[in-house]
Structures are given as C-alpha cells and as structure tokens.
C-alpha positions in Angstrom: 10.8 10.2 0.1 8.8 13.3 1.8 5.7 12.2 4.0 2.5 14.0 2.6 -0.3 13.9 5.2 -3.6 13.4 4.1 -6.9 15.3 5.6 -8.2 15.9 8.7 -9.7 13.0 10.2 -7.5 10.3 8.4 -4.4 8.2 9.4 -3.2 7.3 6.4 -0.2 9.7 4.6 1.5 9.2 1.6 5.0 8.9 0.6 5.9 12.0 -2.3 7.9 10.1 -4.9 11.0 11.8 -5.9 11.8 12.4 -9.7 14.9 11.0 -10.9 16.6 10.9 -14.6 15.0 7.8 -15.6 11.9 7.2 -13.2 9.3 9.8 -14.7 7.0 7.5 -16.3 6.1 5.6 -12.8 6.9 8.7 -10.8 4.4 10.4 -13.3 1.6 7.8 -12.3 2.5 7.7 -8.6 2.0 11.8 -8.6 -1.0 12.1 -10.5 -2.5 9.5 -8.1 -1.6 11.2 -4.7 -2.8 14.6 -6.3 -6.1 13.1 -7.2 -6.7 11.8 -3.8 -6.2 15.3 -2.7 -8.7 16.2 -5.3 -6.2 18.9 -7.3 -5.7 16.4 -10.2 -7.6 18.8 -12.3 -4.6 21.6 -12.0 -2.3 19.7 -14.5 -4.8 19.3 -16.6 -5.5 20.6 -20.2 -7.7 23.8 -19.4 -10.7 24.6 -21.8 -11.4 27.8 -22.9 -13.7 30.1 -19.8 -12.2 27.8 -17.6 -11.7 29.4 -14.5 -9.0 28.2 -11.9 -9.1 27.9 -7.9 -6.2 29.9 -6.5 -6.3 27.8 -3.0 -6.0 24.6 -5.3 -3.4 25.5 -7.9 -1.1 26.7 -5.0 -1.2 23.6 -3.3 -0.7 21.6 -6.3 2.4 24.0 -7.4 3.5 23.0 -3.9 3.4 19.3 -4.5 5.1 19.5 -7.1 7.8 21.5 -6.2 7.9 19.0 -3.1 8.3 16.0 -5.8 11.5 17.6 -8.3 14.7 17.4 -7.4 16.3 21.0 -5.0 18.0 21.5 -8.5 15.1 21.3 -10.5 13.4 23.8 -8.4 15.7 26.6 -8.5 15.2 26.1 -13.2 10.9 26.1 -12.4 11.0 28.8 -9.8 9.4 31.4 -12.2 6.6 29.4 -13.1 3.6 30.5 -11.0 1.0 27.5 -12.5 1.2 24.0 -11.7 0.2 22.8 -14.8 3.7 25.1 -16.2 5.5 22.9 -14.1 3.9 19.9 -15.1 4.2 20.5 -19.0 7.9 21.0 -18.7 8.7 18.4 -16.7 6.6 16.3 -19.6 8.7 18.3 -22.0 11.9 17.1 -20.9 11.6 13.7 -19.9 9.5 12.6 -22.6 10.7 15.5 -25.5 8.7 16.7 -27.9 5.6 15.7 -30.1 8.2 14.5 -32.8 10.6 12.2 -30.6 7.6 11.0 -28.5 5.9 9.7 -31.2 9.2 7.8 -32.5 9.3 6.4 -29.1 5.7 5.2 -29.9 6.3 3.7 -32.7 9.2 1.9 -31.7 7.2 0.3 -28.6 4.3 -0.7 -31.2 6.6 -2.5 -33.3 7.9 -4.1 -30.0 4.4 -5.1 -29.4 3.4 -6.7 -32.4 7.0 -8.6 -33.0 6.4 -10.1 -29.0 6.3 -13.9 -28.8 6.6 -16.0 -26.2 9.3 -18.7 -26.5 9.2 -22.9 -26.2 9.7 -23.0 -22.9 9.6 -19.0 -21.3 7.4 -19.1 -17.9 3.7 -16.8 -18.9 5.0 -15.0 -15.8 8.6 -13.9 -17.4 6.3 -13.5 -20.7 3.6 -11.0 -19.4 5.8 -8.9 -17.6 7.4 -7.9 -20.8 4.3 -7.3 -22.6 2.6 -5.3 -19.8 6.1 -3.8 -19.2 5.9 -2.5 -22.9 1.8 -1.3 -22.7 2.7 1.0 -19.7 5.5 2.4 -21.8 2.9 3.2 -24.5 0.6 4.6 -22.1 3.0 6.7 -20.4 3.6 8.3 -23.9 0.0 8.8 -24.4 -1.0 5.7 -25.9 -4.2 3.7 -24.3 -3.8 0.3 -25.0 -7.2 -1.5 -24.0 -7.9 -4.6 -22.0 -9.2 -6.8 -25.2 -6.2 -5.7 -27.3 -3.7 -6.7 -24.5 -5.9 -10.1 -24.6 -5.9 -10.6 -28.2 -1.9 -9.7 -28.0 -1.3 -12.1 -25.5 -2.9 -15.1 -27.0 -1.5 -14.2 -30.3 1.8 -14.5 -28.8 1.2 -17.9 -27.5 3.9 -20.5 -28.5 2.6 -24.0 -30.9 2.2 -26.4 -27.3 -0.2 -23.5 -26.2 -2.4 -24.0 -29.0 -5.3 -26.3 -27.4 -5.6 -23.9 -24.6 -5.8 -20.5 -26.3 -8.3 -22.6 -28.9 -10.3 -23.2 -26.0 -10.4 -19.9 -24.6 -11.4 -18.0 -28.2 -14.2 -20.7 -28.1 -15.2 -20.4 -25.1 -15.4 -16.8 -23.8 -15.9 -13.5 -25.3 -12.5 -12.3 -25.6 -13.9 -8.2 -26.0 -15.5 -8.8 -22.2 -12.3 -11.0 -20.9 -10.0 -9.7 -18.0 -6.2 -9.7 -19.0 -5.7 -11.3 -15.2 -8.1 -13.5 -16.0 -6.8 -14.8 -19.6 -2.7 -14.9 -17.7 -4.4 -17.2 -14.6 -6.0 -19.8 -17.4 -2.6 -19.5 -19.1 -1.0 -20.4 -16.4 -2.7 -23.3 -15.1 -2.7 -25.0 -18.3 1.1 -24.5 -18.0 1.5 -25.8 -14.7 -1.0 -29.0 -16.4 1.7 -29.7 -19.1 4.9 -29.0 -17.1 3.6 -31.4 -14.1 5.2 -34.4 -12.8 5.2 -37.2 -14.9 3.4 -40.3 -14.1 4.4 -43.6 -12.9 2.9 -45.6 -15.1 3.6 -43.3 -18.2 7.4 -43.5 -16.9 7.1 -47.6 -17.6 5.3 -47.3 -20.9 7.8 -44.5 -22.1 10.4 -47.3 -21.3 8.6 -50.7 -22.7 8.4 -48.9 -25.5 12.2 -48.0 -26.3 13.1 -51.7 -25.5 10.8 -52.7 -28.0 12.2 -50.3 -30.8 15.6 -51.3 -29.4 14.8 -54.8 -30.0 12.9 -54.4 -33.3 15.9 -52.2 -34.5 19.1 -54.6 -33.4 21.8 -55.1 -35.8 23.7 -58.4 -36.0 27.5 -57.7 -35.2 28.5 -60.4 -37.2 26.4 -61.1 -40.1 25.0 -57.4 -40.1 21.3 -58.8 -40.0 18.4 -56.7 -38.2 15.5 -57.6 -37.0 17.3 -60.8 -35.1 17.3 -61.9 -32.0 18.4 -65.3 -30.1 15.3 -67.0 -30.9 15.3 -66.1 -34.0 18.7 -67.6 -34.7 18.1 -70.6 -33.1 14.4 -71.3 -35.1 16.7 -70.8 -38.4 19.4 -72.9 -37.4 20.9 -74.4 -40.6 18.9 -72.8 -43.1 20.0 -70.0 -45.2 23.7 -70.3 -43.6 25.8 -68.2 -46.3 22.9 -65.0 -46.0 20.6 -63.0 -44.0 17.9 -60.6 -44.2 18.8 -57.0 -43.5 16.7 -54.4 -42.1 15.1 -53.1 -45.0 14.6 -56.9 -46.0 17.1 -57.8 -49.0 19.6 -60.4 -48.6 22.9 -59.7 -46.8 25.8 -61.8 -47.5 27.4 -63.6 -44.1 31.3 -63.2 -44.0 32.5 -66.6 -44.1 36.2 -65.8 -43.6 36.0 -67.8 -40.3 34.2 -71.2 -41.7 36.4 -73.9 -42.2 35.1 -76.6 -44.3 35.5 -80.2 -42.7 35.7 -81.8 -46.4 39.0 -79.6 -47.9 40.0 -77.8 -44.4 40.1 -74.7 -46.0 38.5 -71.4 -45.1 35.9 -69.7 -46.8 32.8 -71.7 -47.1 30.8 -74.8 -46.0 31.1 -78.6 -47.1 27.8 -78.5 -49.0 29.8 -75.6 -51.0 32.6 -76.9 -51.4 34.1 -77.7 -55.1 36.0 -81.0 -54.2 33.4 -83.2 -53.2 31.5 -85.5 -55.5 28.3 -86.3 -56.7 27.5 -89.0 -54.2 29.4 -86.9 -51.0 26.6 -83.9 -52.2 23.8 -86.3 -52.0 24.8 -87.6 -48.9 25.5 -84.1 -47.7 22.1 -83.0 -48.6 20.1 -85.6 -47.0 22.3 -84.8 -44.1 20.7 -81.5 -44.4 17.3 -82.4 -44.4 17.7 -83.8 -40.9 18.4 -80.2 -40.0 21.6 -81.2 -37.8 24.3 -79.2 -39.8 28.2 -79.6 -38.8 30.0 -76.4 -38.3 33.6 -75.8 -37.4 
C-alpha cells in the first residue's frame, strides 16, 4: 500500500488501499473515507445540474485514484480526464450493471430474511454473518438501518433465546436501540446459560437419576418393577407364584426352579401341589399363616 500524507501541520498519513479482483466493496469504503478527510469526497459524486466543479480538487482526486488501481488498470482509464469517470467505471465493472446488481440484491435480501441462528452457534459467529451480509447490501446501494438490523437479529434468535429477546422487546424501544448494544445483552445472557454448572445442582441432577433408577428397576428373575430388597423381604411368602409389573398387572413368576418338598418335582410349591390331601392342605395352610414358608 502507497503512503498518502495528510495536510500541513499533521502527523498522521494514510495507507492508499490497492484495488484487487475481489476487494472493491471494502476498498470502495476505505477510498471514499481517505478522500473525504481530504475533503474531495464530493468529486465522485452524482453532479446536479449548474453544478460547477473545482479544477484544483477534481485533479487531485483523479490522482488518488489513479494512485489506488492497479499499473494495468491505469493504462485502460488513462483517457478519462474526471474522477468521477473513473469512479463510475470502476463501479461498472466490479459491481456490473443496474440489472445484475440488483440480482445481487435480491439474492442477499433473501439471505437476510432466511438467517437464523442455530442451537448452539456463538452470537459472535452469528452476527458476523448477518452484518457480513448488510455491508454486502450496502455496498450495492442498499441502506439497511440500525432498527431493521435489531429487529433481524432478534428475529433470528434460536427457542433457548426466547426469555431474553422477550425481555428486551419489553423493555426498550427497539426503533431507538443500538445494534452493539442489543449483540452485548445477547451475549451476556449467553454466557448466563452456558456458565458453569453448580455444585449443588450437580448433586440434585444425580439424586434424582438414582431415584428414577430405583423407581424404574426390573426384577431379573420374576420380571417385577418397582422392587427393591425391602420390598421383597416385607412380602416374604405372600403372593409366591406372581408379581406386580411396572404398569401394575400381575406377572407370572417362572417356577421352573421350585422343587416341591411334598412330590420332589419341579414346577410349583407344596401348597400347589396335586398329591397332597385334604388334611396335608390344612395343615399346610395354617403353616402359612405363621408366615414361615419352606422353599427349596
């Protein structure tokens, strides 16, 4: 980059951006800025009719110009005697004509209004793209405003932003609010949410899934829920042959492995079993009552 000095009187000098094949939009901003502060802005401007023009200024800014194009870009606008020739072909080519540039802006407004932020995208990553897309628009002549920028940027806002952007349409006047101002909320309600999580919410997260393990446990054997040790010790020798399930109905126990101590044989218990006799059964049952059952 060229060194441009300033006036008389000042220590500060600017650096003369060089135009490249795909850097015209910011070069475009940086060049307009520098020939402001050198107060020949108005030489590349749109010219109303009478409008009279300073020779001393319009040379100086045909100058710049030439200073700011590439050596083979000069030799193709070296019959131009204006500065604002120069800068309207420049426009021409880089940006094309009223028909493609306003494809271009119509593209980048659909851009716009299909932009949402993701679960889990940084605002930072977010608002780079959707100010990276307004100074698009605005390089192509479109002004996007500071309130439609805020109004796009809270519309964009993902479902675990929704307390926050509530707040702030409640709040504040969104038509008077600062983009920077609406991305630094944004942000600290992000870094509230994606903070460290608390101690004690660590041991309620946990007492809580040994609970709904516990509540939720499934018998091996018998296929019962709900059951724990106590449980089975509390309902020792009551309702041996079936259990509750967890959705409450009766679930039969596999008595493969019981071996009755009246017949020997496998398959169910002595108060079940179809060789015993009347008086063996009302023994058996008072047996019961005493709740000390004999199991093998």
């Amino acid at each position: 980059m060229a060194m441009v000095p300033t006036k008389e009187g000042s220590s500060m000098s600017y650096q003369c951006p060089i135009l490249t094949p795909t850097n015209y939009p910011i070069w475009a901003v940086k060049v307009k800025s520098i020939m402001n502060a050198y107060n020949i802005l108005e030489e590349i401007k749109p010219r109303g009719l009478g409008a009279t023009v300073d020779p001393n200024k319009s040379k100086h800014a045909l100058a710049f110009l030439f200073q700011a194009i590439p050596e083979d870009m000069v030799l193709q606008m070296a019959g131009y005697s204006d500065a604002k020739q120069v800068w309207d072909g420049l426009k021409t080519r880089y940006l094309g004509v009223d028909r493609v540039r306003t494809a271009r802006l119509a593209t980048l407004k659909r851009e716009l209004e299909g932009l949402r932020m993701k679960e889990g995208e940084l605002v930072d990553d977010f608002t780079t793209k959707l100010t990276g897309l307004a100074s698009k628009a605005r390089s192509l002549g479109h002004e996007i405003e500071e309130k439609e920028l805020v109004r796009r940027l809270l519309d964009s806002m993902p479902k675990s932003f929704l307390q926050i952007v509530a707040s702030i349409e409640q709040c504040f006047e969104l038509d008077s609010m600062l983009f920077d101002e609406v991305v630094g909320r944004l942000k600290a309600y992000e870094e509230r949410i994606n903070g460290p999580i608390k101690e004690e919410d660590t041991r309620e997260r946990l007492m809580f899934t040994k609970k709904e393990k516990e509540e939720n446990h499934v018998c091996e054997s018998c296929g019962c829920g709900g059951s724990s040790q106590e449980d089975l010790g509390r309902g020792k020798g009551k309702g041996r042959g079936s259990g509750k399930g967890q959705d409450g109905e009766r679930v039969q126990r596999d008595k493969s492995h019981v071996k009755c101590y009246k017949c020997s044989e496998f398959g169910h218990y002595a108060n079940e079993c179809p060789k015993r006799g009347k008086k063996e059964e009302a023994n058996l049952a008072h047996y019961e009552d005493d709740n000390e059952p004999t199991l093998f």
